[in-house]
C-alpha positions in Angstrom: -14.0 0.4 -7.8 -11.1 -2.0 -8.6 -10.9 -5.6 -8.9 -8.3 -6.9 -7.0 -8.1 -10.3 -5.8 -6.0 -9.3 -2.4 -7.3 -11.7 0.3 -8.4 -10.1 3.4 -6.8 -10.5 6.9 -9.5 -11.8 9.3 -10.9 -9.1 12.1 -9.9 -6.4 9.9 -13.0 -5.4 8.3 -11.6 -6.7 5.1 -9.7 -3.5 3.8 -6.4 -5.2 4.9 -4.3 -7.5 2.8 -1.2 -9.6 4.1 2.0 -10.1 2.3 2.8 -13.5 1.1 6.1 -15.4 2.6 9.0 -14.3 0.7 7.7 -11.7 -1.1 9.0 -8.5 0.8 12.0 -8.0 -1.9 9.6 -8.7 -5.1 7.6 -5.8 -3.2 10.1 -3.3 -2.7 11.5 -4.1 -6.5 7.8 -3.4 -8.0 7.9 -0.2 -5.8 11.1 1.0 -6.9 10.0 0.6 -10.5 6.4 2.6 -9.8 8.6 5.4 -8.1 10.8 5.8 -11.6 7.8 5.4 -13.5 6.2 8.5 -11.7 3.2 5.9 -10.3 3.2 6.5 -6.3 1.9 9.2 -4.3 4.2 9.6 -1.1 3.4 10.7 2.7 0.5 10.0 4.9 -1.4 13.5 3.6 -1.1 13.4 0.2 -2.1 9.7 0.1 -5.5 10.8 2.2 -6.0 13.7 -0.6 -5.3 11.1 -3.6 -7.8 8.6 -1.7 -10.6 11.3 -1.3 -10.4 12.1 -4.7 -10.6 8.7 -6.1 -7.3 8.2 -7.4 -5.6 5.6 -5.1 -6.4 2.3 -5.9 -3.9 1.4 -3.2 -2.3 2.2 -0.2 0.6 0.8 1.5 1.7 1.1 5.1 5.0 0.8 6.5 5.3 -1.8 9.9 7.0 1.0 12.4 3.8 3.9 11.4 2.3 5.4 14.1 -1.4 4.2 15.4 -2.6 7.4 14.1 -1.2 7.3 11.1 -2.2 3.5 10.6 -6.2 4.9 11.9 -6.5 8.0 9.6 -5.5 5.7 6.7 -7.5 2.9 7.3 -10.8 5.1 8.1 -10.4 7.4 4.9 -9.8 3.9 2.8 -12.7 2.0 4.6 -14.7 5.0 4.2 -14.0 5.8 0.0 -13.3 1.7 -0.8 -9.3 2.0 -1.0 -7.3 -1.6 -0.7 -5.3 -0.9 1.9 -2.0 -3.4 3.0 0.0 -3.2 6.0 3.6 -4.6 4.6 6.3 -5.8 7.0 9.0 -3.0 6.3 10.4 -0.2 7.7 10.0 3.2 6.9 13.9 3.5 6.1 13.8 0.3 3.7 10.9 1.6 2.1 12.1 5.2 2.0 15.5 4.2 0.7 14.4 1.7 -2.0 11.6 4.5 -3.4 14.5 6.9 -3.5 13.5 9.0 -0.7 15.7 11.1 1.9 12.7 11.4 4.3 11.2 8.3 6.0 7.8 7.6 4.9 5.2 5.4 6.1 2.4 5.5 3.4 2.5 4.9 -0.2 -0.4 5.3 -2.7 0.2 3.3 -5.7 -1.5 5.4 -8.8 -1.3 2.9 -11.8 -3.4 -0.1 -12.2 -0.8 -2.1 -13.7 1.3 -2.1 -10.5 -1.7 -2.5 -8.7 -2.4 -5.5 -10.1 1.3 -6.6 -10.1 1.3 -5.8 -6.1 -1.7 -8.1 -5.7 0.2 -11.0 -7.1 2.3 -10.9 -4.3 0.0 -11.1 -1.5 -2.2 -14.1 0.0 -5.1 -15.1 -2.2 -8.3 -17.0 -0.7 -8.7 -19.0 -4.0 -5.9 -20.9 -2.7 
C-alpha cells in the first residue's frame, strides 16, 4: 500500500517502527506543520475509521495510551496494512504541540509527503 522504508522493531510482527535518538523534537515539529496543513486525523476512533477505509498511511501512538487503546490500533493496522509507530511522548506534549485542548493518544497522518518525511526520522535497516 505504501512504501515506506520504517524499519521494524523485532517481536512485533513488523507493523511497529522505532524513533531514532534525537529525533522526538524533529517529530513533534513535522506534526505541528501536518496539523496546520489540515494532514492528521485525531483520536483513537476516527483514526480506526480512516484506517478501515484506506486512508491512513500512518498511525502514531502516544507512550502513556492505554493497552487497549495501543491493541485496537495495532490489530485494525495489522489487519488493513497500516505503518503503525509507537513514539516516546506524552499525550500532553503531543496534544499541545498539534494544537489540541484534549489529550490524544493516536494520530493518523493523511498526506504522503509527511509520511515520507516521518519515516526519515525513524531507524532504517539499510543502515
Amino acid at each position: 500500500m505504501n512504501d515506506m522504508n520504517l524499519s521494524k522493531a523485532p517481536n512485533d510482527d513488523g507493523i511497529i517502527h522505532t524513533l531514532r535518538p534525537g529525533s522526538e523534537k524533529k517529530l513533534l515539529g513535522l506534526l505541528g506543520f501536518a496539523a496546520r496543513a489540515r494532514k492528521l486525523v485525531c483520536g483513537t476512533d476516527l483514526c480506526r475509521d480512516e484506517i478501515r477505509r484506506g486512508r491512513l498511511p500512518l498511525a502514531l501512538v502516544a507512550s502513556d495510551a492505554s493497552d487497549n487503546t495501543k491493541k485496537r490500533i495495532k490489530d485494525a493496522c495489522k489487519y488493513y496494512g497500516t505503518e503503525l509507530c509507537l513514539i516516546p511522548t506524552t499525550a500532553y506534549e503531543l496534544s499541545s504541540r498539534i494544537g489540541k485542548t484534549a489529550n490524544i493518544t493516536v494520530i493518523g497522518v493523511t498526506d504522503m509527503n509527511f509520511v515520507d518525511g516521518i519515516a526519515a526520522l525513524f531507524d532504517d535497516s539499510a543502515h
